[in-house]
N, C-alpha and C positions, 0 to 999 in steps of 0.2 A: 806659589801654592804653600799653604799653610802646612805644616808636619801637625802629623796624628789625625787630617781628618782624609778621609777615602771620597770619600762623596762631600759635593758643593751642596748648601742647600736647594737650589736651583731643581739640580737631578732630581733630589727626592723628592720634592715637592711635585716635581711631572709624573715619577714611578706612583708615587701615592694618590694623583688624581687619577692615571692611568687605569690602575685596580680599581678603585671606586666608579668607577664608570663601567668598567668591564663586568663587575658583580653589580652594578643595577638593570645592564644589558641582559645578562643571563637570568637576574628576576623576573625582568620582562618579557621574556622569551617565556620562560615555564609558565608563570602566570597568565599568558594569553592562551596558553596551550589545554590548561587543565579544562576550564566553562566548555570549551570547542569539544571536549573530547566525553564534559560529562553532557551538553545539550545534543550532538552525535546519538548519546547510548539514550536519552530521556528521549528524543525524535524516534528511534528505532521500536522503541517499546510502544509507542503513542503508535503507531505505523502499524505494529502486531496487534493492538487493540480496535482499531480502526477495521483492520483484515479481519479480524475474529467477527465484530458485532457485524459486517455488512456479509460474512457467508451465513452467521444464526438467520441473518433479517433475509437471505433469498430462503434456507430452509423454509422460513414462517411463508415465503409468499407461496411457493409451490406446494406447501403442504393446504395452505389456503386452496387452492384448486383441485385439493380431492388428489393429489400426487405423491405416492410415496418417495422418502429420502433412499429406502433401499433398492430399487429401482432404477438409480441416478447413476451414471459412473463419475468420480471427480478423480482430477488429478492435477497434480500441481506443474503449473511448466514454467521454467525460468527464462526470464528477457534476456536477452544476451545483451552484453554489454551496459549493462545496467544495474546488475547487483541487487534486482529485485525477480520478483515472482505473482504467476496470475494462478488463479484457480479459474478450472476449464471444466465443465458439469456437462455429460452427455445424457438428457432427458428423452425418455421415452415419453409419447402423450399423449391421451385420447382425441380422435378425431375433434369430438366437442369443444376442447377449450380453446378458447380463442387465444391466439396468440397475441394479437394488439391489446386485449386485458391484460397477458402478463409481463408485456412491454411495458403498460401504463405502471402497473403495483412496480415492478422493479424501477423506475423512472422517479415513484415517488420514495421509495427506498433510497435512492443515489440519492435524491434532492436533499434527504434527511441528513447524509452523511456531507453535503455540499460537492456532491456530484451529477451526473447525469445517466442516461441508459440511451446507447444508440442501437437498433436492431435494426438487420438487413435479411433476407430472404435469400437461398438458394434454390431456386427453382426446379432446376435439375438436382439437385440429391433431396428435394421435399423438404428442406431444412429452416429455422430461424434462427437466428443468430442473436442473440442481444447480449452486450457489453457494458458493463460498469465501468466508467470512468472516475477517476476522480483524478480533479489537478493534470487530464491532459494525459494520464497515463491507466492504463485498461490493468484494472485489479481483479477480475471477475467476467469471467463469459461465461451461456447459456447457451448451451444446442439444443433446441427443441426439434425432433424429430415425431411426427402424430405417425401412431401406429395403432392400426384397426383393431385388434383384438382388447387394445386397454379399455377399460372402464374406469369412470373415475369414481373415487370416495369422497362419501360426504355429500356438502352441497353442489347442487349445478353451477351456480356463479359464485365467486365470494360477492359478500355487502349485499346479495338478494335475497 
């Protein structure tokens, strides 16, 4: 061994490519992490705007049929294990309105937003049920419940 040197070139040549890989790893790392975390928060917001226009566009439909908004009860209920939330609208409504019309208007609503409306009927509590889906997961339900004493406002049918 040579006197005065501590380290062979060898060593340093491996500690020196050793670092340099090590801080390209950790670039890499950060750099993958920030897009994920700002397309996460751009997805979240687009998700809140989405929720926003398709609860205005049920107000517009149900106000279409002569139904008041204050009349409605909504409340929000969260999915479990999913980290998301539906709005849940308990409508009161005149024996007259058909419910398969406001199956249809909400149907063409979801279609707008590239989803769909599926309604089911409870027989025994008098009830309709119809569901906004979008992407497979329910954003929006409707209980229509006709109760005798309402009247509706406005026109008889929408689009008549």
């Amino acid at each position: 061994m040579k006197s005065g040197r501590f380290f062979e070139k060898g060593i340093i040549f491996r500690l020196l490519f050793t670092a340099i890989l090590t801080g390209m790893v950790i670039l890499l790392i950060h750099a993958e992490r920030s897009p994920r975390e700002e397309r996460a928060g751009e997805k979240k917001e687009r998700t809140d705007e989405l929720l926003r226009g398709i609860d205005r566009g049920v107000d517009s439909v149900l106000a279409g049929f002569g139904i008041e908004p204050a009349s409605t009860r909504k409340r929000i209920i969260t999915v479990p294990n999913s980290g998301t939330s539906r709005t849940e609208r308990r409508v009161p409504v005149p024996p007259e309105v058909p419910s398969v019309e406001v199956n249809a208007a909400l149907n063409s609503l979801a279609k707008a937003f590239g989803g769909r409306a599926v309604g089911s009927e409870n027989a025994k509590e008098r009830t309709v049920t119809i569901h906004l889906e979008i992407g497979r997961i329910i954003v929006e339900s409707v209980i229509l419940k006709p109760e005798a004493g309402l009247r509706r406002k406005g026109r008889a049918v929408p689009g008549r």
